[in-house]
Structures are given as structure tokens and as C-alpha cells.
N, C-alpha and C positions, 0 to 999 in steps of 0.2 A: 346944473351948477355943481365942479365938485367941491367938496368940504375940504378945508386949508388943515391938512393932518401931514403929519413927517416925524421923523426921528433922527434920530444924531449919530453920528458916528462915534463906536468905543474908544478907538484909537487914530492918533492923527496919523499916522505911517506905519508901513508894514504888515498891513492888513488886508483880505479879502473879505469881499462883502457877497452872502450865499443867501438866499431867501425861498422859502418854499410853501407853500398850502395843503391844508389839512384840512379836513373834516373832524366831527367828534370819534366817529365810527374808526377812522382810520391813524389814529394816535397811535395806539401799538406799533403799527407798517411804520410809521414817522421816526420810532423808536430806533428799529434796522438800518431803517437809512441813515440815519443821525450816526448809528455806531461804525459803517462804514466809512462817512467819513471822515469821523473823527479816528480810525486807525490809519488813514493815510493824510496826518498834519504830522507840517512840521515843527518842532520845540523853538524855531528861532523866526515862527512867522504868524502873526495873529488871525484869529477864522471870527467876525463878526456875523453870526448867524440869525436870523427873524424869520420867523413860524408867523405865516399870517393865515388866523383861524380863529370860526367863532364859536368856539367850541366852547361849553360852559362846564366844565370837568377842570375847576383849577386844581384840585387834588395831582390830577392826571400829568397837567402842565408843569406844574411844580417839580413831579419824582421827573422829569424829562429835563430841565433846569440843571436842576441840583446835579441829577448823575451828570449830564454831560461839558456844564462848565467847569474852566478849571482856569489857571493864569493867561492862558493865549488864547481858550475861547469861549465867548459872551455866546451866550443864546436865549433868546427873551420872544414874549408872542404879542402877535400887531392885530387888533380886529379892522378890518379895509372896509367889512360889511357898509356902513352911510356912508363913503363915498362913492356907493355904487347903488346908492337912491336915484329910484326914475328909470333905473337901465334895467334892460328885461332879460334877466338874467335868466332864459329859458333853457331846460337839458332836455337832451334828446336821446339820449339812453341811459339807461337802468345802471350802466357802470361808468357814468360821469356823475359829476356833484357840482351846485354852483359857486362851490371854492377853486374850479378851478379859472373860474374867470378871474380871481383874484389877484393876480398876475399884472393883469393889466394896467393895474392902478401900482403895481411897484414905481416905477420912473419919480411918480409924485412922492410918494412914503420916502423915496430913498435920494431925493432933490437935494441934499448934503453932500452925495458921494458923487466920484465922478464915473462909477456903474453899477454893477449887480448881477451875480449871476442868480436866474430864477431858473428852480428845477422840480419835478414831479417829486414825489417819497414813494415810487414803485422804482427803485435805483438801488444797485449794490456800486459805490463809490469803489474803485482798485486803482487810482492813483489819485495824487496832492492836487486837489482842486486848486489851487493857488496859481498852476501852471496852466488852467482856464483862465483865471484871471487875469494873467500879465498879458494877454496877447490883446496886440494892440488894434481896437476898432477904427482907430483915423475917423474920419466922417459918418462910417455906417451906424445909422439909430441900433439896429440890434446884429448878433451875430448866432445861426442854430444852423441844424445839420438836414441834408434833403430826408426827403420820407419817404423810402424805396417804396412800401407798400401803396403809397400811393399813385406811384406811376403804373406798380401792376393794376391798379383799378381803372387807368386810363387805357393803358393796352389791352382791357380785357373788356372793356368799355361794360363796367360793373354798373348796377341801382342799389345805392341805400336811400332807406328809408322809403321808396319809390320813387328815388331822385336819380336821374341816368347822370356819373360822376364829370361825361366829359361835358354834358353841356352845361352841370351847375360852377365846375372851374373855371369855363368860356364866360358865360352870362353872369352867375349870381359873384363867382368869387372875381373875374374878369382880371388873371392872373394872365402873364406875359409870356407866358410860356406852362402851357395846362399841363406838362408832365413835373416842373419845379417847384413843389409843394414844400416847405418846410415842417419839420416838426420842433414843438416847442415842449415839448417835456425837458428839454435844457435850452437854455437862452442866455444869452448877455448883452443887456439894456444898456448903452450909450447914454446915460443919464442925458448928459448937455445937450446931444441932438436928437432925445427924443422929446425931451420938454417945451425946448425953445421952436418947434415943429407944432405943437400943440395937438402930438398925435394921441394925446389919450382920450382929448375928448374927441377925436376923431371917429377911434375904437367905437366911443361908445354910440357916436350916430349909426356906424357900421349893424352893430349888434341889434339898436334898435329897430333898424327898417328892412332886415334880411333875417331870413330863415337861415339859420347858421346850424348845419351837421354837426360839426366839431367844433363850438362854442369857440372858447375867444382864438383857439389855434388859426378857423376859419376866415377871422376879424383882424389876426394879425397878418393874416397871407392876401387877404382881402386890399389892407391898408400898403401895406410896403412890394407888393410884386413890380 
């Protein structure tokens, strides 16, 4: 069951809605990101921002706040942590964290807006996200870019973890085509058609009954191929 949690929109027009995950450890790295890009906004367009992290360093959250708000953009932080009661938020390496399944549950948090872009904080931003923003999803629940390295895993017919790649994309992830992997360190979430699909808790039966490599990236290639 998940917990009825959302937030509101800063502005009623003329805004992009950005969202990202954090860890405690990784606030600093959040820091870079945030200043990239906030150098490439514009003065005549607003950036509604939400950190969702459950980080307990409000000291840390606050000097991150203060420096980077300013008249066009609002940045505030979201804990998603209980609406991801019950899901087996497992990592499978040493340089994942289970913030980054956090993701997952935007659609719900962000049920006000009509998207969202959610992105990693290992990003140097060099143009106006804004212009991610306006492209128009029409029907698709989400919109992200292929994962080159992962096709070299299939042509080179790789094992991680000691999972041979092409038969866990064939079988466990039972993708449409085992070389078109998405990667989701940048995404933009179709609010309406991913809610009214009822794909989040889709996600989370995914997550709970399959060995997921790549945590929820695996769960969202899983869900939508």
C-alpha cells in the first residue's frame, strides 16, 4: 500500500519541474550539480526544484536552500523513504545507494504537475533544462536516452554479478529488444500516463520478485519495454 504523500506546485505557469536523490554522504556532489544548473536558468522562467533525501544533516540542507534559492527558483527537500515500506529496496554494489530507487515514487509526490524531470547529481548541467522540459511526451509514461554501454554488454555477451547480460535482458528483464536498454540517470515522467497506468505499484511488484542488477533503472526497463 503506498502512503498518500505529494507536494504542490511553486508556480501555477512558467515553470519546470527538476527532482533528484541524494544520499547524506553525497550532499556536497548535490551541491555541483545544483550550481550547474542553476548557471544555465533563465531570469524570465521559473526552476521548481525537490531533493528527495533522507538525509538528517539539516544544517547541510538548509546552507543548500538558502544559497541556491532565489526569485525563479524554489528548492526544498522530500523524504519518499515510507512510501517505499514493504519494497525490498536491495543494492547490489558498493557504488549504488537505496536513494536511488527514489525515483520511482516521483509520478506519486509530483501528482499536481503534469511531469517531471528526474536526474542523478553525478551531472554537470551546460544547457537550460527548461528546454528538456518543453518537449512534448504525447502519450509516452516516460521519455530517457539508450544506454550505449549496455549494448556493448550484449555484443560482448558480458556476466555481471555472475549473471550472463544477454540471457538476464531475454528472461529476467524480458525487454523487446535485448540491445535497447534505457538509462535513467535523466528521465521525464508523464505524470498523467504514468499514474493513471498504475505503474508505480507495478515497479514495486517488479522490484520485489526479481533480482534487479541495476535497481530500479532494471524495474523501469523491466516495466515499460
Amino acid at each position: 500500500m503506498v502512503r498518500e504523500e505529494f507536494i504542490k506546485p511553486i508556480w501555477k505557469d512558467n515553470f519546470s519541474a527538476i527532482a533528484m536523490s541524494s544520499s547524506e554522504e553525497y550532499l556536497p556532489y548535490l551541491s555541483v550539480c545544483l550550481q550547474s544548473l542553476v548557471e544555465h536558468t533563465s531570469k524570465n522562467h521559473n526552476y521548481d526544484i525537490v531533493v528527495f533525501s533522507s538525509a538528517e544533516n539539516e544544517e547541510c540542507k538548509n546552507v543548500i536552500i538558502n544559497y541556491f534559492s532565489c526569485e525563479n527558483i524554489s528548492i526544498r527537500f522530500f523524504n519518499p523513504k515510507k512510501m517505499l515500506d514493504g519494497v525490498n529496496l536491495n543494492v547490489t554494489h558498493s557504488y549504488f545507494n537505496e536513494a536511488c530507487y527514489y525515483r520511482i515514487v516521483a509520478p506519486l509526490v509530483f501528482k499536481q504537475y503534469p511531469k517531471v524531470i528526474f536526474t542523478d547529481i553525478d551531472l554537470i548541467f551546460q544547457e537550460d533544462i527548461k528546454e528538456l522540459y518543453s518537449i512534448d511526451l504525447d502519450s509516452y509514461p516516460i521519455t530517457a536516452t539508450i544506454e550505449p554501454i549496455w549494448k556493448e554488454f550484449i555484443d560482448k555477451n558480458k556476466t555481471i554479478c555472475n549473471i550472463n547480460i544477454r540471457k538476464y535482458a531475454k528472461d529476467a528483464l524480458k525487454l523487446t529488444d535485448i540491445k535497447k536498454y534505457y538509462n535513467t540517470g535523466v528521465v521525464v515522467f508523464n505524470i498523467e500516463e504514468f499514474n493513471k497506468n498504475n505503474y508505480v505499484e507495478q515497479l514495486f511488484d517488479i522490484i520485489n520478485n526479481k533480482y534487479l542488477i541495476y535497481q530500479e533503472q532494471d524495474a523501469l526497463n523491466c516495466l515499460l519495454s
